[in-house]
N, C-alpha and C positions, 0 to 999 in steps of 0.2 A: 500470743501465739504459743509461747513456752508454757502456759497453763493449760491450754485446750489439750496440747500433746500430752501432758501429765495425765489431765482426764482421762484422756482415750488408753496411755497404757495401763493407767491402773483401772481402766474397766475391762483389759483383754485379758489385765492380773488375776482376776476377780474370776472373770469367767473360764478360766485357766482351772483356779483351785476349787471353783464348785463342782466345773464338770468331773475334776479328780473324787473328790469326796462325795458324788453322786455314785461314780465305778465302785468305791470301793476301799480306794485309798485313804490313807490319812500323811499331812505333809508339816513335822515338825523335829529338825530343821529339814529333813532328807525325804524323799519319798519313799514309801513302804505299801506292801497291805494292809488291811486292820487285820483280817484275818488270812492265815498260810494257812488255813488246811484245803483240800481237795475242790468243797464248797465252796470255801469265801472265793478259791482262785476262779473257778469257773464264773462266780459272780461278775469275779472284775474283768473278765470278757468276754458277758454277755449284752451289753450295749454297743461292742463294736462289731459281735458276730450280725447282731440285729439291723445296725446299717446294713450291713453289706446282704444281707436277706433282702432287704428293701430294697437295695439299690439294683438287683437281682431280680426283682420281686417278676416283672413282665416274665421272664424265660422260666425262673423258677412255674410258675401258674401253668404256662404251654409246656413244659415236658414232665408235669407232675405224671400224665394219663398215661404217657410212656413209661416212667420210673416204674410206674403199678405194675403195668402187663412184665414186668422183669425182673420183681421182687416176689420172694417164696416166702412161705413160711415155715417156720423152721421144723412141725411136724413134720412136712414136705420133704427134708433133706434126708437123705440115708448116708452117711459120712462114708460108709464104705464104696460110694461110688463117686463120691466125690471124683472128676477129673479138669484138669486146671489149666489154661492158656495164658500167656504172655501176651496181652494185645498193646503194641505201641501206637499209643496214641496223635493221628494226623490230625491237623487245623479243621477245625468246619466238621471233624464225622463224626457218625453215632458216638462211637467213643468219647469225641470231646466234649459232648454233648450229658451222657451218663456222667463221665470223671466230673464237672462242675456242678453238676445236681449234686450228687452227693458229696462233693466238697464240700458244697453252702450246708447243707443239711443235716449230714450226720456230725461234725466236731462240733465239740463246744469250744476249741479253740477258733476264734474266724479266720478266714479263708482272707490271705491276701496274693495282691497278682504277685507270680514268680519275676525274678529279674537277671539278667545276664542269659547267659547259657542256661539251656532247661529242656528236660524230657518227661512226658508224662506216659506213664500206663494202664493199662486196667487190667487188671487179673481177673478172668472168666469162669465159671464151673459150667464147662460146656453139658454138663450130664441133665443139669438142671437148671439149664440155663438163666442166667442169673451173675451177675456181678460182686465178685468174692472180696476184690480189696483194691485198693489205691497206692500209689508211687506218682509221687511229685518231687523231681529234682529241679534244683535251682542250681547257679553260684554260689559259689560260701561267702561268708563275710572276709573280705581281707585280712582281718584284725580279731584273733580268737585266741586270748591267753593261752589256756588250757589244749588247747591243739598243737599251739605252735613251739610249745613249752617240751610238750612229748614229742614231735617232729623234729624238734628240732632246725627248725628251717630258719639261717639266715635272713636277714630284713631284704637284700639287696636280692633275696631268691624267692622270696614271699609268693610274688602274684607269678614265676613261674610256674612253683608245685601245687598252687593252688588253682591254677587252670587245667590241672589232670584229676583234677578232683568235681564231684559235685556234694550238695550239700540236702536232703530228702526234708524237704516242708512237710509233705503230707505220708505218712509213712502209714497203714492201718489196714484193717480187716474192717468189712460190711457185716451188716447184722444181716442170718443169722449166725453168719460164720466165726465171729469174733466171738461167740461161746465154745467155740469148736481149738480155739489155741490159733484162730488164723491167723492173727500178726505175726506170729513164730515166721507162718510161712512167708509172710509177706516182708518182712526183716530179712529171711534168709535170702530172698530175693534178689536182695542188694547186690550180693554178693555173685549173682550168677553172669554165666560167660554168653547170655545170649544180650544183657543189657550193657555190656564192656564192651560188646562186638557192633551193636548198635549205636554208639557213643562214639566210636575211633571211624566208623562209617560216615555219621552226622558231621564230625568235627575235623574231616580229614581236610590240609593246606589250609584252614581257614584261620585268619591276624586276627589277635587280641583287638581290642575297641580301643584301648586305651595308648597302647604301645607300639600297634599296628605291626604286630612280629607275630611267624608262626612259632608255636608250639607242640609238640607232640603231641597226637590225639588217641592219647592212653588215659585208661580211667584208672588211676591208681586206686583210691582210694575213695569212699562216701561217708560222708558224716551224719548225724541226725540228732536231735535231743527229746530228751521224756516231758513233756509238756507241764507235769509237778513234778521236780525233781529225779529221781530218780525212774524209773522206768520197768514194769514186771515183763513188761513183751521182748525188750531186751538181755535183762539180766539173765543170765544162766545158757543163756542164746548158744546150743551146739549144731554141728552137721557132723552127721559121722562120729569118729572118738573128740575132733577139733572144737574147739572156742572159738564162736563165730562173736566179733563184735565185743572192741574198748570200752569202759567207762575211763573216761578220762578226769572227770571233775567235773564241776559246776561254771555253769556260765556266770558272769557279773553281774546277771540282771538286766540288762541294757534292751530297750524297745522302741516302738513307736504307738502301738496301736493303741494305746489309754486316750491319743489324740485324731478324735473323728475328724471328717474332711473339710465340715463347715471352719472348723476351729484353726483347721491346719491351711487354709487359706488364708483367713485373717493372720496369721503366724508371718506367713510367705508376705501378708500386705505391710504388717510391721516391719521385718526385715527390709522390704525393699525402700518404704521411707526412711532409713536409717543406710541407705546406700549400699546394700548385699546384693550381692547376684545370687536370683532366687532361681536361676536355670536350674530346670528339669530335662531329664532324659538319657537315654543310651550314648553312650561317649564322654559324659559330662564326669564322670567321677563315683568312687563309691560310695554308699549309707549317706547321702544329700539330703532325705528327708530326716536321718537322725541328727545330722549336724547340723542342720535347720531347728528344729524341736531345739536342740541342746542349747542353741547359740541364742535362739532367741529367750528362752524362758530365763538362760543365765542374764540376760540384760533384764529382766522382769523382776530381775531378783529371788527368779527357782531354782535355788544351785541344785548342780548335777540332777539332771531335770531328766537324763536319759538313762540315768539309773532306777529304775522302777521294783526293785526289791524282789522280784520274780526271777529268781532263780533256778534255770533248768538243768537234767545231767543231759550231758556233751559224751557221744557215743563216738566211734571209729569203726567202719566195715572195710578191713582192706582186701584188695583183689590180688595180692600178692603176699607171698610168703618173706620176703626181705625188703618195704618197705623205708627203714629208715637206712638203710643201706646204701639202696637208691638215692635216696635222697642227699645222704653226707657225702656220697662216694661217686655216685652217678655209674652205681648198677646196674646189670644187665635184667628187668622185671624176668621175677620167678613165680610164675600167675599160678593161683589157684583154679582146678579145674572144674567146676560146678555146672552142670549142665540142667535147665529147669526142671525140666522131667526127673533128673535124677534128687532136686530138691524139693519135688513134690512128693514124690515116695518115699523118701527121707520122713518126713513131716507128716506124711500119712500114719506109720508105724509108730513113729516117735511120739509124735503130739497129737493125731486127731483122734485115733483109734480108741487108743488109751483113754482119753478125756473124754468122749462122747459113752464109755463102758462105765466112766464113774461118775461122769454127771449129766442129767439129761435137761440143763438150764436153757439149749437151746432151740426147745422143743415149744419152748411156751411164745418166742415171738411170733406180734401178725405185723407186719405190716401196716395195717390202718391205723392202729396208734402214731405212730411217726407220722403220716401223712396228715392227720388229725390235730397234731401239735403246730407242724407246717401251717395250714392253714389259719391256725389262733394266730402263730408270729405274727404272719401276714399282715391280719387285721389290727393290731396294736400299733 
């Protein structure tokens, strides 16, 4: 019986370290990339974006005919008419419907389901009707060196300040607006008083999962990271004369997604012959699928399995001018006042105007190229 189990773990070993060195990776003692530049990274997640294309694939096919009729080209656009809405995104409508199309479609980083608390948007160009950019808020990780280092927050105060907070998964501009400076706009976003106002509305009297206590339903603050590193949509990031938006440092690498689902169930089957509770779900605790990944590969003999050498920069958008104040002191919020519209004509002058007189890159996209690549995925 003790040999058969041997068999089986070191063939979950086995298949552990080829799927890795199929991504991308190479694992000696530690895990890493082979290659860090911009290329290798997108390589190494491009087989989990591709699951999830697939897994997608039905809805992705039926609202491709729709994405069309509502995708321009970017001769089509005149930047100076650009005008812009804040659509917050309800369960089930058109919106939610567009926001997950082009989740799966345009990143090359893939699209995983949000967890805990979450809001999504879609930002509009009503002039030309047409879908400008994305906002996907989640919960933050618990446990974030580099945040909690500059916050300064207490262990025992941790998941308080961290429930006035959200954490932006999908943070970006649509083509063909993302030649136009649109992340600018959709970064300053973050920071505006109509998604703070729609946050303390959503999250008003409503208990923690965990702790089953209210909280204050103030959005202090948003986090978000540059997907290689460092970050061009955020750096330099102003409103006004201000500095919109921390670089704090580097995350430690830490992931899941190297491990597709087939893999990550055999993981959960491991585990539970080995006597783990492999509960899933809301209430259950935080990053369960990373302490899973971690705990089992470390019994596999994959140390530090959930360090993945993918290091990202760790930004800060706060909604407040005193911040850590708040936080040590338990200050009275001194909000910043950003109203959309007024960070859309910000960003007009600033960023689009400017950059569409000096360069006209995003004139050349169509449309049917994307939708043409879409379909190749499909078929693979």
């Amino acid at each position: 019986m003790k040999e058969i189990i041997l068999i089986k773990n070191n063939t979950l070993r086995k298949k552990i370290l080829s799927s890795l060195t199929e991504q991308g990776f190479k694992y000696n003692p530690h895990l890493r990339p082979k290659m860090k530049t911009k290329n290798g990274l997108r390589t190494i997640h491009k087989s989990r974006r591709l699951e999830m294309l697939h897994h997608h694939s039905k809805f992705l096919t039926e609202f491709t005919k729709t994405a069309k009729e509502y995708s321009v080209n970017g001769d089509e656009i005149d930047p100076s008419e650009i005008k812009l809405e804040l659509r917050y995104v309800e369960a089930d409508s058109f919106e939610a419907k567009m926001f997950l199309w082009w989740n799966l479609v345009w990143w090359r980083i893939p699209y995983e389901h949000p967890v805990g608390r979450q809001m999504r948007f879609v930002i509009w160009d009503k002039t030309h009707d047409s879908p400008f950019g994305l906002i996907g808020l989640q919960s933050p990780i618990l446990k974030m060196a580099v945040r909690d280092r500059y916050l300064q927050i207490p262990n025992d105060k941790l998941d308080y300040w961290l429930n006035m907070s959200l954490h932006g998964q999908r943070v970006g501009a649509l083509p063909p607006y993302n030649e136009l400076l649109g992340g600018k706009l959709v970064a300053l976003t973050l920071t505006s008083n109509e998604i703070r106002e729609i946050y303390s509305k959503k999250y008003k009297n409503k208990k923690t999962l965990i702790r089953d206590r209210k909280i204050p339903s103030h959005l202090l603050f948003t986090t978000t990271t540059g997907a290689f590193g460092k970050s061009s949509m955020y750096e330099r990031l102003q409103y006004e004369n201000e500095k919109v938006g921390s670089f704090l440092g580097f995350t430690a690498g830490s992931g899941t997604f190297f491990v597709n689902d087939a893999l990550y169930h055999e993981i959960l089957d491991y585990l539970l012959s080995l006597g783990y509770d492999v509960r899933r779900g809301i209430g259950i605790g935080p990053s369960r699928k990373l302490k899973f990944i971690d705990t089992a590969l470390s019994k596999l003999g994959i140390q530090r399995s959930s360090r993945n050498g993918i290091k990202r920069g760790f930004y800060l958008f706060s909604n407040v001018d005193n911040l850590k104040e708040i936080i040590s002191n338990n200050s009275k919020p001194k909000w910043l006042d950003r109203s959309f519209d007024s960070i859309q004509n910000f960003w007009m002058q600033r960023y689009c105007i400017p950059r569409a007189k000096r360069m006209q890159d995003f004139q050349s996209f169509t449309p049917k190229k994307l939708f043409n690549e879409l379909r190749t995925e499909l078929r693979n």
